[in-house]
N, C-alpha and C positions, 0 to 999 in steps of 0.2 A: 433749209438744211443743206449743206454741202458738206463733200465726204473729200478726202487729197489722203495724203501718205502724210502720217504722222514722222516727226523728229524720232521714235525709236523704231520705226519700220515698221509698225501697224498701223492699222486706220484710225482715221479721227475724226473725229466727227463734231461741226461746230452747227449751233442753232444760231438763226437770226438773232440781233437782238441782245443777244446774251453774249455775255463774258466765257461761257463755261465751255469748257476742251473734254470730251471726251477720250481717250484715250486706249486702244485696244492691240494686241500682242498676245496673238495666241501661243507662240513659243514661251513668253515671257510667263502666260498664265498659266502652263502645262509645265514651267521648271519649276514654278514657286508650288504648284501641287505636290507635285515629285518630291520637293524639298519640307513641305509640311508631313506629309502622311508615309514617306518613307516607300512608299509604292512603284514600280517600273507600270512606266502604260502596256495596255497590252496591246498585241500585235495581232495581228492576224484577223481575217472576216470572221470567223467561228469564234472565236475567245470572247467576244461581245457579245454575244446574244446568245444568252443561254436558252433562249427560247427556238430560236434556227438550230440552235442541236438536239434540244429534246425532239424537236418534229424533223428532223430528217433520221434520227434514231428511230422514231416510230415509223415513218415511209422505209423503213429498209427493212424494219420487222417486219410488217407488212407485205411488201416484195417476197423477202422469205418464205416467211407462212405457205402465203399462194404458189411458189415456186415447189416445193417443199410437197403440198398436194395434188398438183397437175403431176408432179414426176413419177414420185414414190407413193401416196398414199392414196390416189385417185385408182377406185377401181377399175379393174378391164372392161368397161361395158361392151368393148365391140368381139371380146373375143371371150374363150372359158379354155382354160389347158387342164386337161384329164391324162394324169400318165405322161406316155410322153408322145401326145396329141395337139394340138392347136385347132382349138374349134372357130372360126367367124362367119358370122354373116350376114346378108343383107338381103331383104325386102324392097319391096314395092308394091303400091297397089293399082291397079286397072280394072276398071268396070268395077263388081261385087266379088275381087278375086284378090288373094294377096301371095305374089310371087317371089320364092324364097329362093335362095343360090347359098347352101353352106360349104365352105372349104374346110379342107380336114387336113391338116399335117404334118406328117409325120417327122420325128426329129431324126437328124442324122447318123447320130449315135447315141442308140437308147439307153435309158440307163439301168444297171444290175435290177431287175426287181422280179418277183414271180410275176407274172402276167398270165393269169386263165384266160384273157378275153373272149378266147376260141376265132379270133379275127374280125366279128363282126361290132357295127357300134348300132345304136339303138334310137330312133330319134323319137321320143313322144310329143305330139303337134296336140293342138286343141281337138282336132277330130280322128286321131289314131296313130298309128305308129308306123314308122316306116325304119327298115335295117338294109344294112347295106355293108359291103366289106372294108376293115380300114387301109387307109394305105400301105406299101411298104416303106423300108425306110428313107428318110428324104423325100419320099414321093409326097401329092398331094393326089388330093380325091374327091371332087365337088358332088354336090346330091342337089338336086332341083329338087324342088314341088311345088305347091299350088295350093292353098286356104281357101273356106270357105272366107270372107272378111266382114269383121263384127263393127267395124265403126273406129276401133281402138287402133292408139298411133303407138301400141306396142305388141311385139306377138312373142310369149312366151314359148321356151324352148325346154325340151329337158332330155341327155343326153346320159346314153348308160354303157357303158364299155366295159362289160364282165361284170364287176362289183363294183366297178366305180361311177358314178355318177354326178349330173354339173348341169346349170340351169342358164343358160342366157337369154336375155330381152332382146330383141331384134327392135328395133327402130322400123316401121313403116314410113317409108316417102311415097309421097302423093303424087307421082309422077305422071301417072296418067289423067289426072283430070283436068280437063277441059275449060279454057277460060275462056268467060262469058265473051258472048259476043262474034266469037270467031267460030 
């Protein structure tokens, strides 16, 4: 079998042996379609494969969605705003002890509300409470303590400022334990 440049500009293809010319012209076989079914080819990498648009229409929903809950619908786990507080914090544990640092605060400019709080906020821990005064404004106001620590890689918090009240999960990190061998 050998292949050369056909007499109308396509390939042609002859078999040993045989008399028979194949003949091939893909411009030729893409006007006489065009001239049967009335149709313009289409252009473009998308317009072909409706299958590559149905799935990068799903890869973009997809994108979306998760974009969509990371910004706006994804709860505050690391913080709780009471009024106009900003509560966060973080943990650690060392030894049978788990060491908390909360940050408190305060917005800049508060906004119109009655506020009884009487100044103080309220923290209920698993083993009692402990109060302390909130900041002024702009200001912050950190509170250390110290846990007994149960095993749990979360330590519940519940936070009470006059009548209003707010609960956050602190994340324990295992910061201080000791890797084998050293």
């Amino acid at each position: 079998m050998s292949r050369r440049r056909g007499y109308l500009g396509g390939d042609e293809i002859r078999e040993k042996g045989d008399n028979i010319v194949y003949q091939y012209d893909r411009e030729e076989r893409k006007a006489q379609r065009i001239a049967q079914t009335g149709e313009l080819p289409r252009k473009g990498w998308l317009r072909g494969n409706k299958s590559l648009i149905i799935t990068l229409i799903d890869v973009v929903i997809v994108i979306g969605v998760f974009l969509l809950y990371i910004f706006f619908l994804k709860p505050m786990a690391d913080r709780q705003i009471l009024g106009d507080y900003t509560i966060r914090g973080q943990a650690f544990q060392y030894a049978d002890r788990v060491f908390v640092s909360l940050s408190i605060v305060a917005e800049d400019e508060p906004r119109e509300t009655e506020d009884d709080s009487s100044g103080l906020i309220t923290v209920v821990t698993p083993s009692g409470e402990i109060s302390d005064l909130l900041p002024a404004e702009g200001r912050e106001r950190i509170i250390r303590f110290d846990e007994e620590w149960d095993g749990s890689s979360d330590l519940p918090l519940t936070f009470r400022i006059g009548e209003m009240e707010g609960t956050l999960s602190i994340s324990v990190s295992l910061e201080g334990e000791q890797i084998d061998g050293e």
